[in-house]
TORGU-123643 format. One record per residue (C-alpha): residue number from 1; x, y, z. Coordinates in steps of 0.1 Angstrom, whole numbers, plus 5000, padded with zeros to 4 digits. Layout:
BEGIN
[NUM, [X, Y, Z]]
...
//
This chain:
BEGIN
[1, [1528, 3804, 9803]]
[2, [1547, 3773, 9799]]
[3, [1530, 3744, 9775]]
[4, [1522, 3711, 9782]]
[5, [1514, 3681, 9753]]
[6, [1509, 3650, 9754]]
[7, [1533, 3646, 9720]]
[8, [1550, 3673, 9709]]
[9, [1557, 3673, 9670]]
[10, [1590, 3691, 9657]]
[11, [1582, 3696, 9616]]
[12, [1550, 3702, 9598]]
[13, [1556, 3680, 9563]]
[14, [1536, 3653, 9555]]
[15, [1555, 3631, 9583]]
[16, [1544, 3658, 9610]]
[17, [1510, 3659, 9597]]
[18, [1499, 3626, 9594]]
[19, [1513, 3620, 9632]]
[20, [1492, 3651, 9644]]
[21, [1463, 3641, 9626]]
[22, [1464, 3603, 9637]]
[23, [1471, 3616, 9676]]
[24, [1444, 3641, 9672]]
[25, [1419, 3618, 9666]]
[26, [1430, 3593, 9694]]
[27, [1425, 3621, 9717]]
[28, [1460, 3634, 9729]]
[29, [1467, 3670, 9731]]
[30, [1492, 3677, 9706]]
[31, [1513, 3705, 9690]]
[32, [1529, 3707, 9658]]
[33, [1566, 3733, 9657]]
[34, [1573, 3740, 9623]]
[35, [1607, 3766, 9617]]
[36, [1589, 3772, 9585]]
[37, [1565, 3804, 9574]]
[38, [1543, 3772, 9554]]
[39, [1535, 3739, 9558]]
[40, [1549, 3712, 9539]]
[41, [1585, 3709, 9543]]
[42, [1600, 3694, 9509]]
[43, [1566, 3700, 9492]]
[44, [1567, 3735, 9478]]
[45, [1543, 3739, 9455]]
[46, [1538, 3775, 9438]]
[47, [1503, 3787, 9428]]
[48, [1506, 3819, 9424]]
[49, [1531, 3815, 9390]]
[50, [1506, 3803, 9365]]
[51, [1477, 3786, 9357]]
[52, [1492, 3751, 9370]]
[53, [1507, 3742, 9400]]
[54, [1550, 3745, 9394]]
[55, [1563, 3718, 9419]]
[56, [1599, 3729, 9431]]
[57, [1602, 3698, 9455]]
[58, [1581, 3666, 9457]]
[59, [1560, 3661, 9419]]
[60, [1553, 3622, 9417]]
[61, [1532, 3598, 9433]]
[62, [1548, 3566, 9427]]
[63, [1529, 3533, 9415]]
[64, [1495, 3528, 9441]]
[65, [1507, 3545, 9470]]
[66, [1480, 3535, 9494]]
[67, [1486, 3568, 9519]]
[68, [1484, 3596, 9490]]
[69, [1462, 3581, 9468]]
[70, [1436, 3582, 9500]]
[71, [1445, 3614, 9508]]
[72, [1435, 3623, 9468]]
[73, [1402, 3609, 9475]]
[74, [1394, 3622, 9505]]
[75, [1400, 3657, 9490]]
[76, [1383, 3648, 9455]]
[77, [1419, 3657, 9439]]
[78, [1421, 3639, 9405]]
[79, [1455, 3623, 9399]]
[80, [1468, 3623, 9364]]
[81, [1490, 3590, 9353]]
[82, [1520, 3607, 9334]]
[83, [1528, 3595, 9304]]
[84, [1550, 3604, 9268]]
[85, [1583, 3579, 9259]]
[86, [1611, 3574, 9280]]
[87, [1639, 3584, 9259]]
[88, [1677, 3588, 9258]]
[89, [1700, 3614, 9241]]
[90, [1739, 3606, 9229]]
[91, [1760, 3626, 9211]]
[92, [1728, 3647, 9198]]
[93, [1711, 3614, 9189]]
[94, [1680, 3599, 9205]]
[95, [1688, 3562, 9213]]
[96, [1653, 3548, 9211]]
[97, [1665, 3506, 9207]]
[98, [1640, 3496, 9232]]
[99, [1671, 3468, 9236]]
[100, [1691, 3489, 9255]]
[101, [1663, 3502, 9280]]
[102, [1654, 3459, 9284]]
[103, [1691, 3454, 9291]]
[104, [1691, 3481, 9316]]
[105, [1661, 3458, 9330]]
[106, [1680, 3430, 9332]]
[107, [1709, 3449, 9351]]
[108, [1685, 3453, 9376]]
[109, [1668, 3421, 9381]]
[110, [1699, 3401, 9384]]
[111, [1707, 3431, 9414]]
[112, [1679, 3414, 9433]]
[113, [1695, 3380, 9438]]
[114, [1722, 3403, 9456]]
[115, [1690, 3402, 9486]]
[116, [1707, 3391, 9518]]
[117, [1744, 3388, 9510]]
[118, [1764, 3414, 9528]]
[119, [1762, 3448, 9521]]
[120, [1782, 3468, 9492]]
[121, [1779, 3497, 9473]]
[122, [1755, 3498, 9441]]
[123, [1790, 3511, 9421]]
[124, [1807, 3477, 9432]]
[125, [1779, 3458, 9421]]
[126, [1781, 3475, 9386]]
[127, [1812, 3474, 9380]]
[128, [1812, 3437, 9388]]
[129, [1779, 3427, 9368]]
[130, [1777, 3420, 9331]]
[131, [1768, 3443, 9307]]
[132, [1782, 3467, 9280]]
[133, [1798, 3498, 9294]]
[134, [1770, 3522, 9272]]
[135, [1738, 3502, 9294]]
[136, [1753, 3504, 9324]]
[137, [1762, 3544, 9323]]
[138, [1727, 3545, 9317]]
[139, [1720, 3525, 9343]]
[140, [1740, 3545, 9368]]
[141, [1724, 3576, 9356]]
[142, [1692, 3563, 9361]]
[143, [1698, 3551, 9398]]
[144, [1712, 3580, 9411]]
[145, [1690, 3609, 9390]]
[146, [1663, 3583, 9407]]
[147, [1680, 3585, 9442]]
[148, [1696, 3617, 9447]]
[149, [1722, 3596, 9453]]
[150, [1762, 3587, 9449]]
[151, [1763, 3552, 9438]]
[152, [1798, 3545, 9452]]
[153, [1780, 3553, 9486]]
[154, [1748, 3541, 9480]]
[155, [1739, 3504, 9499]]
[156, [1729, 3482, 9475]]
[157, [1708, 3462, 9499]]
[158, [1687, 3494, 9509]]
[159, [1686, 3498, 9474]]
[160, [1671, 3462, 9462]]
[161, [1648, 3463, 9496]]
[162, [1631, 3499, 9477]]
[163, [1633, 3481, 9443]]
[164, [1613, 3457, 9455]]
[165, [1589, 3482, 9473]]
[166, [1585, 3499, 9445]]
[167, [1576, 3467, 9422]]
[168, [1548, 3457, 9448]]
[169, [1529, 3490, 9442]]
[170, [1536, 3488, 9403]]
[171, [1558, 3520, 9411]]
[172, [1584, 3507, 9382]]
[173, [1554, 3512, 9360]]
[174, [1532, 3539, 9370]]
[175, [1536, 3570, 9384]]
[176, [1510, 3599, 9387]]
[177, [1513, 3639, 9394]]
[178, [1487, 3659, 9415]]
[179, [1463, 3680, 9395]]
[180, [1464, 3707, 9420]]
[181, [1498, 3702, 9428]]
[182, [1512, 3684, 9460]]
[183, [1505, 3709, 9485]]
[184, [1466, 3711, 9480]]
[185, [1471, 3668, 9496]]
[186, [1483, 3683, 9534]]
[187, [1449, 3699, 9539]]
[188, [1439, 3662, 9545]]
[189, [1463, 3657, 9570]]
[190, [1462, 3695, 9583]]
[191, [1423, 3707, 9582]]
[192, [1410, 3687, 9614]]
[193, [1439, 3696, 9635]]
[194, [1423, 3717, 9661]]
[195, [1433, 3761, 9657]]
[196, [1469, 3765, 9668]]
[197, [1481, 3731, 9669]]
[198, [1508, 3740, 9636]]
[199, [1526, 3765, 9650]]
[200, [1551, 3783, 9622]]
[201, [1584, 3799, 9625]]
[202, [1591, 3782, 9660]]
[203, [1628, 3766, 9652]]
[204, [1636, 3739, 9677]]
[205, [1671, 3737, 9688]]
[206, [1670, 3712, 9720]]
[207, [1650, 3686, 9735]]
[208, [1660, 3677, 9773]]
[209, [1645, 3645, 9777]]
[210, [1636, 3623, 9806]]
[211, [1615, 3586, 9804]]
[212, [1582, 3602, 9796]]
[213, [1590, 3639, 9797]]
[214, [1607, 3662, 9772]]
[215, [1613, 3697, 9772]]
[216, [1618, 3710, 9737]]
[217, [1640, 3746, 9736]]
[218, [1622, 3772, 9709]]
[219, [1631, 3802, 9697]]
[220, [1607, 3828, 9674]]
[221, [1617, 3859, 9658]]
[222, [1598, 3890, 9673]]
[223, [1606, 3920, 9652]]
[224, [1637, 3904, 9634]]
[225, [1656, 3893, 9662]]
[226, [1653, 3856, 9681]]
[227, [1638, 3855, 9710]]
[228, [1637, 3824, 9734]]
[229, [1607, 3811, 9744]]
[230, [1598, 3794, 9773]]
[231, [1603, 3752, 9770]]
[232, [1575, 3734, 9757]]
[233, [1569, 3702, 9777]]
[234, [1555, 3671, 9770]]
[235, [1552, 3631, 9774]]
[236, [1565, 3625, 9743]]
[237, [1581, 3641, 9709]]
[238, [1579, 3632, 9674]]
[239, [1610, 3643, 9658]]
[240, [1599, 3642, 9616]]
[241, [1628, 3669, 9606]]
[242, [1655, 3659, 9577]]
[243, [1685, 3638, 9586]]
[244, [1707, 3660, 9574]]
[245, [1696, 3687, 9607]]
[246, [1704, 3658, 9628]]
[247, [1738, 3656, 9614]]
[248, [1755, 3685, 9619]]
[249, [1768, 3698, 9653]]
[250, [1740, 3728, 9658]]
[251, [1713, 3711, 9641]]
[252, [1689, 3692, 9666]]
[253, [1702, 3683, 9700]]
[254, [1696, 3662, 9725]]
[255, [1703, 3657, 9759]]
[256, [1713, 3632, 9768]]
[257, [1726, 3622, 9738]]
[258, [1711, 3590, 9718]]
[259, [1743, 3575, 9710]]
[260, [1722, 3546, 9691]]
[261, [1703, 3573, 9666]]
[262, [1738, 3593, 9660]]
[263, [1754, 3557, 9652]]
[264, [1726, 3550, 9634]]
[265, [1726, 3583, 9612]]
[266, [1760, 3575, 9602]]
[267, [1750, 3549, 9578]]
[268, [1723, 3573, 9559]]
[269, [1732, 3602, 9534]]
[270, [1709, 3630, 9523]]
[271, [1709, 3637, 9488]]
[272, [1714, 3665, 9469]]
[273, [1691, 3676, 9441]]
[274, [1686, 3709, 9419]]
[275, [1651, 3712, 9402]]
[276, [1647, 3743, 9373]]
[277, [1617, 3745, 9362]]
[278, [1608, 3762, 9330]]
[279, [1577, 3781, 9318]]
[280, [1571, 3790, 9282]]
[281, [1545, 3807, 9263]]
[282, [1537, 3780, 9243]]
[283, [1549, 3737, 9239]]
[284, [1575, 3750, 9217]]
[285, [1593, 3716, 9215]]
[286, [1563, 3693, 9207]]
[287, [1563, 3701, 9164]]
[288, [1603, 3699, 9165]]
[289, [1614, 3663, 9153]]
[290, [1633, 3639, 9176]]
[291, [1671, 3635, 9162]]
[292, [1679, 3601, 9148]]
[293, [1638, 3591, 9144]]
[294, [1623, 3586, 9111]]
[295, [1586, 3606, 9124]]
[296, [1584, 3613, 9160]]
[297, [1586, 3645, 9171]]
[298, [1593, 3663, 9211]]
[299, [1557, 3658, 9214]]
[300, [1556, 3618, 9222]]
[301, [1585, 3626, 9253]]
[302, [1578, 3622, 9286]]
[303, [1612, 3618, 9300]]
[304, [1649, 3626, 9284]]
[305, [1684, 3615, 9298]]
[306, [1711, 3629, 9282]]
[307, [1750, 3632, 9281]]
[308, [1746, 3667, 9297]]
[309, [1775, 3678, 9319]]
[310, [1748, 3691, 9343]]
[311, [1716, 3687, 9334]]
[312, [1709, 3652, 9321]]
[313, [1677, 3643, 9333]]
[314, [1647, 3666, 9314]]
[315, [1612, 3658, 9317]]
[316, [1578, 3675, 9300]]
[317, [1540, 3669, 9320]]
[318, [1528, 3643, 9293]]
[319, [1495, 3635, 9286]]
[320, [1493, 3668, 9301]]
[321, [1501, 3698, 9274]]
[322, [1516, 3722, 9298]]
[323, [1542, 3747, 9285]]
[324, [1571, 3736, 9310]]
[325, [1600, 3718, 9311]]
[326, [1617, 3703, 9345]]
[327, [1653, 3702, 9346]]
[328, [1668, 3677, 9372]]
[329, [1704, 3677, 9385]]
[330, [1716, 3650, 9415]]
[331, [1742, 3639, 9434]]
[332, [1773, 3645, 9413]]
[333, [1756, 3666, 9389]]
[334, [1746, 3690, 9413]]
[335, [1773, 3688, 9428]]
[336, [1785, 3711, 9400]]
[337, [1762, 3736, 9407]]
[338, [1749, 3739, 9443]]
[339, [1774, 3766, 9448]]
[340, [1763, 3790, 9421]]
[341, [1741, 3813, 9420]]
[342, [1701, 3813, 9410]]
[343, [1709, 3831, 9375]]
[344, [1737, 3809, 9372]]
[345, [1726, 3778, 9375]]
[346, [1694, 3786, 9352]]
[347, [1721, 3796, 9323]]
[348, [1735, 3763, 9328]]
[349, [1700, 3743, 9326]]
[350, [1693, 3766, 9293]]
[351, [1720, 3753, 9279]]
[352, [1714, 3721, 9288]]
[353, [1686, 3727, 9268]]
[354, [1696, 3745, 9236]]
[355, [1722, 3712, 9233]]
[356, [1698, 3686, 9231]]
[357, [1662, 3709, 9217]]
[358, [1675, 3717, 9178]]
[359, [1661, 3747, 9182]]
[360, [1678, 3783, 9177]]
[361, [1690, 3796, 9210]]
[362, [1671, 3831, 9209]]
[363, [1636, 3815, 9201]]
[364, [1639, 3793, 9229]]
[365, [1646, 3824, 9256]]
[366, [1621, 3848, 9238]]
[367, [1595, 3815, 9242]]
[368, [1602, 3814, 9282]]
[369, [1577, 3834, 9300]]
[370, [1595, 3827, 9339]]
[371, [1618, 3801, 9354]]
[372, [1619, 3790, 9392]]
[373, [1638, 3767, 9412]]
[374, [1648, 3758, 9448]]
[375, [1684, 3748, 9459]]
[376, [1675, 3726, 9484]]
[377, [1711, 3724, 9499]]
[378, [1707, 3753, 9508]]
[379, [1678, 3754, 9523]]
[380, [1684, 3760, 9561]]
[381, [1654, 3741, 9570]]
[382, [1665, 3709, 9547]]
[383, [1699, 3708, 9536]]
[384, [1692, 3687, 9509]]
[385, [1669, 3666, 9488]]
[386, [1656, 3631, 9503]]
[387, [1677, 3604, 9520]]
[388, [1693, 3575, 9511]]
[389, [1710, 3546, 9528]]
[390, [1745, 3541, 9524]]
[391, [1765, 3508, 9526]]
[392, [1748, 3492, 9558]]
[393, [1720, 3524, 9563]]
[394, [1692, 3492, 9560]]
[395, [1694, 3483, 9596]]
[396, [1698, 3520, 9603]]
[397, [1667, 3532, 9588]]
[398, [1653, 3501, 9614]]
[399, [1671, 3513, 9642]]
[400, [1664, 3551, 9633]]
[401, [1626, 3543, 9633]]
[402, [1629, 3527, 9672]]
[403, [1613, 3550, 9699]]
[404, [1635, 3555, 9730]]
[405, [1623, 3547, 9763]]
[406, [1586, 3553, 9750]]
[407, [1597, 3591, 9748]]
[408, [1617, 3597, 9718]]
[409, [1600, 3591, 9685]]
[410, [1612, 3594, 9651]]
[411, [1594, 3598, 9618]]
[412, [1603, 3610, 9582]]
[413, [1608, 3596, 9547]]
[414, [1645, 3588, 9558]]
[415, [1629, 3564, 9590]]
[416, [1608, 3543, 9563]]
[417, [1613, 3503, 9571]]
[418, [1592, 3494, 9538]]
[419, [1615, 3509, 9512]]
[420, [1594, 3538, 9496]]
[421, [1622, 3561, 9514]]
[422, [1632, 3594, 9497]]
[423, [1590, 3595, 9489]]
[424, [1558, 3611, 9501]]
[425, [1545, 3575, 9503]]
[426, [1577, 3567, 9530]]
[427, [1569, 3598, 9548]]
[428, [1533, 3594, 9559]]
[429, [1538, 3558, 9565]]
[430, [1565, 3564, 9591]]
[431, [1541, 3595, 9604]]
[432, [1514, 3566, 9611]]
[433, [1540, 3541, 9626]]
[434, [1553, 3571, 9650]]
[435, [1516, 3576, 9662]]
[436, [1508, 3542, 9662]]
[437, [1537, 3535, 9686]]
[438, [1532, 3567, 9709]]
[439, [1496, 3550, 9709]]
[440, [1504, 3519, 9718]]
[441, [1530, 3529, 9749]]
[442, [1501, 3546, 9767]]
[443, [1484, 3516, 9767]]
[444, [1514, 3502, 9785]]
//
């Protein structure tokens, strides 16, 4: 028997959710399709691997992120402010002249006066600023390990509006971690959603659309194969899945097209990301001394850049003593990898790790109890990381987040108008704006 909703929500992260949840409680009839087997979309958080949660896509809550700091408290779930020294690694040496990280600053302040002026790349505006070739590198590395990003496409006026963003929640100088991981925060958002609303392993592949009807095409697999299902039908649909589906020819269709949205996407770029995460017996590293420092020792480091050809971005769980080390890879640095295989790519983040951890290379793999990761590109469901705007993506993001005919409504860390894109925090935002708009067009 056909369905009828009043919204109809295609993806089940924490976009999905929080549009389900805030519809649910205004009263509509709603139904969540999710071409996953879990909830959560770019939160994967495995339990199941050790006594602490391993986060293979979102980890950080950044600065006082209104949305997931209430959705902590509603669930009781202590947040722990991370901590340990921000460090970088040359040539085998740590570079701890607090200088260079204040220079690295100043880069970045003077990029906010850019606010306003037409639109550029963030590698234009670095290679026109001042500065000594050594801070800026560090500053590129930092931006686009940050950003998933590739600064010669990244806008820089998308860039300073997040920047800015970020500043107004103290995000440039806090940042917190879930204690139960980021996957124990959807059961806010998920455990008041009526039985059967979430419906898993339903992949959408069309929506036929009319001014306050849509018919979304679903397939399941039955016994292996896809079978077609009859078309849901609704008012209105909430489309919350990554950009990057919306990109490609046989992602998401519509018809009729939305030639504003595929204009729109255009100007916005998913990035690409590789996460390894590393489990060890013991904190090996935290009695080994830091290279180039008179006392300090592994212990006191909280995050590590490095001249790593494809790893350069390491970081431990300070305060937290946890025996696991995250290695990150973005943009051009995994570019280098997304093509290899699991094993290979782990070989590449153990070297990575034996270069800059003076430590021999056979105590470090006897120390390592498991490893895991997630290649996000490719990931059918994502195709990448997070979003960013590319030269002129600001005003797409805007027009991105613009219902259509009161029908068409789009949600999704890459539709954030506040700048905490490429975040949880961006994601349940645009979730409530979605709901809030379907909301307000049936009081029309």
């Amino acid at each position: 028997m056909t369905d009828h909703f009043d919204a109809i929500v295609i993806g089940a992260g924490f976009a999905g959710l929080t549009a389900a949840k805030r519809l649910v409680e205004a009263g509509l009839n709603v139904c969540v399709l999710e071409s996953r087997s879990r909830i959560g979309g770019r939160v994967y958080t495995l339990t199941d691997v050790a006594p602490f949660p391993v986060e293979l896509g979102a980890e950080f809550v950044h600065g006082r992120a209104n949305d997931v700091i209430a959705a902590a408290e509603a669930l009781s779930t202590p947040l722990c402010k991370t901590g340990g020294k921000r460090l970088n690694m040359r040539g085998g040496k740590i570079e701890a002249n607090d200088r260079l990280w204040e220079q690295c600053d100043q880069i970045m302040s003077r990029m906010l006066l850019e606010e306003g002026r037409p639109d550029r790349s963030f590698a234009e505006y670095l290679r026109e600023t001042e500065g000594s070739d050594d801070v800026k590198e560090l500053v590129l590395r930092f931006v686009e390990g940050f950003n998933a990003a590739d600064a010669e496409r990244l806008g820089l006026q998308g860039l300073i509006q997040s920047v800015k963003a970020s500043q107004a929640i103290g995000a440039d100088e806090l940042q917190f971690r879930p204690l139960s991981g980021y996957a124990d925060l959807l059961r806010h958002f998920s455990r008041d959603l009526p039985a059967s609303t979430v419906r898993l392993e339903h992949h959408v592949s069309e929506i036929t659309w009319f001014p306050g009807r849509v018919e979304v095409g679903v397939a399941v697999k039955i016994n292996g194969e896809a079978t077609v299902l009859p078309p849901f039908l609704g008012k209105a649909v909430v489309v919350t899945i990554p950009i990057s589906l919306l990109q490609i020819p046989f992602g998401l269709n519509f018809t009729p097209t939305v030639p504003e949205k595929q204009a729109a996407l255009r100007n916005l770029r998913m990035g690409k990301a590789i996460r390894v995460s590393i489990l060890f017996r013991s904190c090996i590293w935290e009695d080994v001394k830091l290279p180039g420092e008179a006392e300090e020792t592994f212990a006191s480091v909280g995050f590590l850049t490095t001249d790593d050809d494809f790893f350069p971005t390491w970081w431990t769980q300070a305060p937290m003593r946890v025996p696991m080390l995250v290695a990150w890879a973005s943009g051009a640095y995994a570019d280098r990898s997304i093509t290899e295989d699991d094993q290979v790519i782990f070989e590449r983040a153990l070297q990575s790790l034996c270069n800059w951890l003076p430590m021999d290379r056979s105590t470090i793999r006897d120390s390592i109890v498991s490893w895991h990761m997630h290649n996000w590109q490719n990931d059918i469901h994502a195709l990448g990381a997070y979003s960013y705007p590319a030269v002129g993506g600001k005003e797409s993001q805007e027009e991105l987040a613009r219902p259509v005919a009161d029908t068409l409504f789009f949600a999704g860390e890459a539709t954030d108008t506040n700048g905490h894109w490429g975040t949880v925090q961006g994601a349940i935002s645009s979730g409530e704006r979605a709901a809030r708009q379907i909301i307000d067009a049936r009081k029309r």
